[in-house]
Legacy VTK file of the C-alpha trace (Angstrom):
# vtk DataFile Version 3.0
C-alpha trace
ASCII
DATASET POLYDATA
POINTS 154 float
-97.681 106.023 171.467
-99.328 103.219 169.600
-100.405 105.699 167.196
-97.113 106.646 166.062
-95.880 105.328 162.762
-92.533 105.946 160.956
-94.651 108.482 158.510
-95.489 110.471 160.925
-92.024 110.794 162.777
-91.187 111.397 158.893
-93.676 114.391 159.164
-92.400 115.351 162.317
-88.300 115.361 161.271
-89.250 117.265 157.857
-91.581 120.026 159.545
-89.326 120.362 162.783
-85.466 119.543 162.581
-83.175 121.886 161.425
-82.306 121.185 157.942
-79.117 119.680 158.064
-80.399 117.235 160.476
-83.198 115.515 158.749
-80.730 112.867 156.259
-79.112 112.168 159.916
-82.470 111.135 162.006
-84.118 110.032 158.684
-81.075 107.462 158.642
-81.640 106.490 162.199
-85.581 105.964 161.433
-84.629 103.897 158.314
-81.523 101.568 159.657
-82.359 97.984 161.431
-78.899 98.227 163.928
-78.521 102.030 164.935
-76.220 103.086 168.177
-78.960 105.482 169.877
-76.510 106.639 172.519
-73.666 107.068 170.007
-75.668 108.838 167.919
-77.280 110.868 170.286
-73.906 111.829 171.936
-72.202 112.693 168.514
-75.029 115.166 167.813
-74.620 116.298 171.494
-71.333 117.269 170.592
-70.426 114.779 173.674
-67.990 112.739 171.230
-66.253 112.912 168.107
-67.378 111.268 164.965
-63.976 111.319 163.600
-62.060 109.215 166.125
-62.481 106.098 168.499
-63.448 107.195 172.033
-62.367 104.409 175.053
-64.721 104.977 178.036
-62.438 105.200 180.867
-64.916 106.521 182.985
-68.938 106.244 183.645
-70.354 109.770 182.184
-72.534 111.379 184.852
-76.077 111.854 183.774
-75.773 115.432 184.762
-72.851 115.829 183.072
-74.444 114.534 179.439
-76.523 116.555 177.341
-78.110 113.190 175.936
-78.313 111.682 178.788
-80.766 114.460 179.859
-82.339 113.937 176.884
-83.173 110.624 177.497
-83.973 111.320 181.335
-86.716 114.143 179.780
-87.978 111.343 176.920
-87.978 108.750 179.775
-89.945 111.337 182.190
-92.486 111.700 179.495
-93.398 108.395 178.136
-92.692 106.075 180.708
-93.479 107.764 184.382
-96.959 109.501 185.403
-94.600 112.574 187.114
-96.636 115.587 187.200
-94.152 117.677 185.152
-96.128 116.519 181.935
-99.457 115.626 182.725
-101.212 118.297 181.166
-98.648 117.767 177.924
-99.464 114.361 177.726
-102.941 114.547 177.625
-102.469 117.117 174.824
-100.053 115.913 173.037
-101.428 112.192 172.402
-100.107 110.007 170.151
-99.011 112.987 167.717
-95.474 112.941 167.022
-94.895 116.637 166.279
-96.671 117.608 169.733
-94.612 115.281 171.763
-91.344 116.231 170.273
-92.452 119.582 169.857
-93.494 119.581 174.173
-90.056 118.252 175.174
-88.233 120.014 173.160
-89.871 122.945 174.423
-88.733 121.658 178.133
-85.117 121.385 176.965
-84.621 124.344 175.352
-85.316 126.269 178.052
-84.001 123.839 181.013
-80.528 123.932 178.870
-80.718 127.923 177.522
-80.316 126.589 173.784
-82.002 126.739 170.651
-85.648 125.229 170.291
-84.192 123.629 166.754
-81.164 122.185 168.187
-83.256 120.651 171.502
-85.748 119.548 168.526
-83.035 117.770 166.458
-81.760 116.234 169.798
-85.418 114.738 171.055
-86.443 113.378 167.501
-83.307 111.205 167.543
-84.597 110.149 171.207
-88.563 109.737 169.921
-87.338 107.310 167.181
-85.252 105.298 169.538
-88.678 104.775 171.551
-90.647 104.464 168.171
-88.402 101.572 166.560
-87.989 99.726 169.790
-91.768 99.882 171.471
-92.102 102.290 174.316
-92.158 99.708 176.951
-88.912 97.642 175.899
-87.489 101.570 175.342
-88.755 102.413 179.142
-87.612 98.869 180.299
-84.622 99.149 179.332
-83.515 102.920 180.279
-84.603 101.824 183.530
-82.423 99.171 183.917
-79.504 101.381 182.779
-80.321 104.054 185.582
-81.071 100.975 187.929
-76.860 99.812 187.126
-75.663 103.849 186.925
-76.793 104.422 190.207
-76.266 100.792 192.334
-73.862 101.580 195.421
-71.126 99.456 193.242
-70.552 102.111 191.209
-70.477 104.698 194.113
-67.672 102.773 195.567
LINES 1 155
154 0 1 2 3 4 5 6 7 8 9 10 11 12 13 14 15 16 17 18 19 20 21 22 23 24 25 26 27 28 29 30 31 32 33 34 35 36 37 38 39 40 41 42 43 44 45 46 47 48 49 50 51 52 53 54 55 56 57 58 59 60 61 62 63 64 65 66 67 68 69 70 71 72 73 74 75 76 77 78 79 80 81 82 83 84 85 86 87 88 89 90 91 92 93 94 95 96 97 98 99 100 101 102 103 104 105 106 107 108 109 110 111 112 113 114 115 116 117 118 119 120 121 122 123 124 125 126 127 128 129 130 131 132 133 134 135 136 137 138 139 140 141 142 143 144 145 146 147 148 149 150 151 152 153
Protein backbone atom coordinates (compact mmCIF):
# COMPACT_ATOMS: atom_id res chain seq x y z
CA UNK A 1 0.00 0.00 0.00
CA UNK A 2 3.03 2.18 0.41
CA UNK A 3 3.35 2.08 -3.19
CA UNK A 4 0.26 3.79 -3.94
CA UNK A 5 0.38 7.41 -4.95
CA UNK A 6 -2.49 9.80 -5.90
CA UNK A 7 -1.27 9.26 -9.79
CA UNK A 8 -1.86 6.07 -9.77
CA UNK A 9 -5.40 6.05 -8.03
CA UNK A 10 -5.66 8.87 -10.89
CA UNK A 11 -4.83 5.96 -13.36
CA UNK A 12 -6.97 3.72 -11.67
CA UNK A 13 -10.38 6.22 -11.52
CA UNK A 14 -9.73 7.22 -15.36
CA UNK A 15 -9.20 3.50 -16.69
CA UNK A 16 -11.95 1.95 -14.29
CA UNK A 17 -14.95 4.19 -13.03
CA UNK A 18 -17.77 4.72 -15.00
CA UNK A 19 -17.56 7.98 -16.65
CA UNK A 20 -19.73 10.08 -14.82
CA UNK A 21 -18.00 9.14 -11.74
CA UNK A 22 -14.46 10.13 -12.25
CA UNK A 23 -15.00 14.42 -11.51
CA UNK A 24 -16.81 12.87 -8.23
CA UNK A 25 -13.81 10.50 -6.79
CA UNK A 26 -11.25 12.79 -8.57
CA UNK A 27 -12.79 15.53 -6.13
CA UNK A 28 -12.55 13.26 -3.18
CA UNK A 29 -8.71 12.42 -4.14
CA UNK A 30 -8.05 16.20 -4.55
CA UNK A 31 -10.02 17.84 -1.34
CA UNK A 32 -8.06 18.17 2.23
CA UNK A 33 -11.68 17.72 4.45
CA UNK A 34 -13.87 15.08 2.49
CA UNK A 35 -16.97 13.15 4.38
CA UNK A 36 -15.93 9.44 3.24
CA UNK A 37 -19.09 7.96 4.69
CA UNK A 38 -21.30 10.74 3.30
CA UNK A 39 -19.91 10.42 0.22
CA UNK A 40 -19.83 6.91 0.02
CA UNK A 41 -23.53 6.64 1.14
CA UNK A 42 -24.76 9.36 -1.40
CA UNK A 43 -23.22 7.30 -4.23
CA UNK A 44 -24.77 4.20 -2.49
CA UNK A 45 -27.91 5.73 -3.10
CA UNK A 46 -28.21 5.26 0.93
CA UNK A 47 -29.00 9.18 1.26
CA UNK A 48 -30.01 12.07 -0.59
CA UNK A 49 -27.70 14.75 -1.75
CA UNK A 50 -30.46 17.16 -1.99
CA UNK A 51 -31.70 17.32 1.60
CA UNK A 52 -30.43 17.14 5.32
CA UNK A 53 -30.73 13.59 6.70
CA UNK A 54 -31.04 13.41 10.94
CA UNK A 55 -29.78 9.94 12.03
CA UNK A 56 -32.42 8.76 14.25
CA UNK A 57 -31.22 5.46 14.20
CA UNK A 58 -27.69 3.42 14.00
CA UNK A 59 -27.71 1.93 10.21
CA UNK A 60 -27.00 -1.80 10.39
CA UNK A 61 -23.89 -2.81 8.59
CA UNK A 62 -25.90 -5.35 6.76
CA UNK A 63 -28.32 -3.10 5.96
CA UNK A 64 -25.67 -0.46 4.12
CA UNK A 65 -24.32 -0.95 0.84
CA UNK A 66 -21.19 1.23 1.97
CA UNK A 67 -20.90 -0.08 4.91
CA UNK A 68 -20.15 -3.43 3.13
CA UNK A 69 -17.98 -1.67 1.19
CA UNK A 70 -15.91 -0.65 3.79
CA UNK A 71 -16.24 -4.14 5.69
CA UNK A 72 -14.77 -5.74 2.06
CA UNK A 73 -11.89 -2.69 1.88
CA UNK A 74 -11.30 -3.32 5.64
CA UNK A 75 -11.16 -7.31 5.00
CA UNK A 76 -8.57 -6.66 2.41
CA UNK A 77 -6.07 -4.26 3.66
CA UNK A 78 -6.17 -4.54 7.19
CA UNK A 79 -6.91 -8.44 8.27
CA UNK A 80 -4.80 -11.61 6.99
CA UNK A 81 -8.54 -13.52 6.44
CA UNK A 82 -8.09 -16.10 3.92
CA UNK A 83 -10.79 -14.72 1.58
CA UNK A 84 -7.94 -12.62 -0.16
CA UNK A 85 -4.77 -14.12 0.31
CA UNK A 86 -4.09 -15.21 -3.01
CA UNK A 87 -5.50 -11.49 -4.26
CA UNK A 88 -3.26 -9.83 -2.13
CA UNK A 89 -0.26 -11.35 -3.06
CA UNK A 90 -1.27 -10.54 -6.67
CA UNK A 91 -2.53 -7.57 -6.50
CA UNK A 92 0.43 -5.66 -4.56
CA UNK A 93 0.65 -2.28 -4.23
CA UNK A 94 -1.16 -1.69 -7.75
CA UNK A 95 -4.11 0.34 -7.45
CA UNK A 96 -6.09 -0.90 -10.46
CA UNK A 97 -5.61 -4.68 -9.21
CA UNK A 98 -6.79 -3.98 -5.76
CA UNK A 99 -9.80 -2.03 -6.76
CA UNK A 100 -10.21 -4.04 -9.66
CA UNK A 101 -10.11 -7.59 -6.99
CA UNK A 102 -12.75 -6.11 -4.65
CA UNK A 103 -14.73 -4.85 -6.87
CA UNK A 104 -14.81 -8.07 -8.46
CA UNK A 105 -15.96 -9.54 -4.82
CA UNK A 106 -18.80 -7.00 -4.65
CA UNK A 107 -20.22 -7.26 -7.74
CA UNK A 108 -20.96 -10.55 -7.45
CA UNK A 109 -21.62 -10.78 -3.46
CA UNK A 110 -24.31 -7.81 -4.24
CA UNK A 111 -25.62 -9.11 -8.03
CA UNK A 112 -24.68 -5.52 -9.49
CA UNK A 113 -22.67 -4.07 -12.04
CA UNK A 114 -18.74 -4.54 -11.97
CA UNK A 115 -18.65 -0.50 -12.89
CA UNK A 116 -20.95 0.56 -10.27
CA UNK A 117 -19.07 -1.88 -7.40
CA UNK A 118 -15.84 -0.20 -9.12
CA UNK A 119 -17.05 3.42 -8.67
CA UNK A 120 -18.14 2.41 -5.07
CA UNK A 121 -14.51 0.76 -3.93
CA UNK A 122 -12.34 3.62 -5.55
CA UNK A 123 -14.16 6.12 -3.32
CA UNK A 124 -13.26 3.52 -0.38
CA UNK A 125 -9.34 2.97 -1.78
CA UNK A 126 -8.84 6.80 -1.62
CA UNK A 127 -10.25 7.10 1.83
CA UNK A 128 -7.39 4.47 2.83
CA UNK A 129 -4.88 6.23 0.38
CA UNK A 130 -5.29 9.93 1.83
CA UNK A 131 -5.46 8.80 5.40
CA UNK A 132 -2.52 5.89 5.62
CA UNK A 133 -3.82 2.39 5.74
CA UNK A 134 -3.15 1.88 9.33
CA UNK A 135 -4.90 5.16 10.78
CA UNK A 136 -7.76 4.01 7.90
CA UNK A 137 -7.74 0.28 9.58
CA UNK A 138 -7.41 1.88 13.12
CA UNK A 139 -9.98 3.70 12.90
CA UNK A 140 -12.78 1.43 11.07
CA UNK A 141 -11.97 -0.78 13.80
CA UNK A 142 -12.80 1.33 16.41
CA UNK A 143 -16.11 2.19 14.68
CA UNK A 144 -17.09 -1.64 14.48
CA UNK A 145 -15.54 -1.96 18.09
CA UNK A 146 -18.58 1.05 19.26
CA UNK A 147 -21.36 -0.50 16.50
CA UNK A 148 -21.24 -3.66 18.04
CA UNK A 149 -20.52 -2.97 22.17
CA UNK A 150 -23.57 -4.59 24.17
CA UNK A 151 -24.63 -0.69 24.80
CA UNK A 152 -25.91 -0.44 21.67
CA UNK A 153 -27.66 -3.92 21.78
CA UNK A 154 -29.56 -2.71 24.71
Amino acid sequence: MNNIDAASITTAIEELAPHHLRSFLKSALEKDDYDFDAAGMMLTGEISPQRAVVQTSIIKREDSLWLSVVDEVYDFFCTSSSKYKPERAEAGSNAKSIIAVIAASLAAKFHIAIGVATGFVTLAIIAVFKITKNAWCTLQRSKKTTINSPADKA
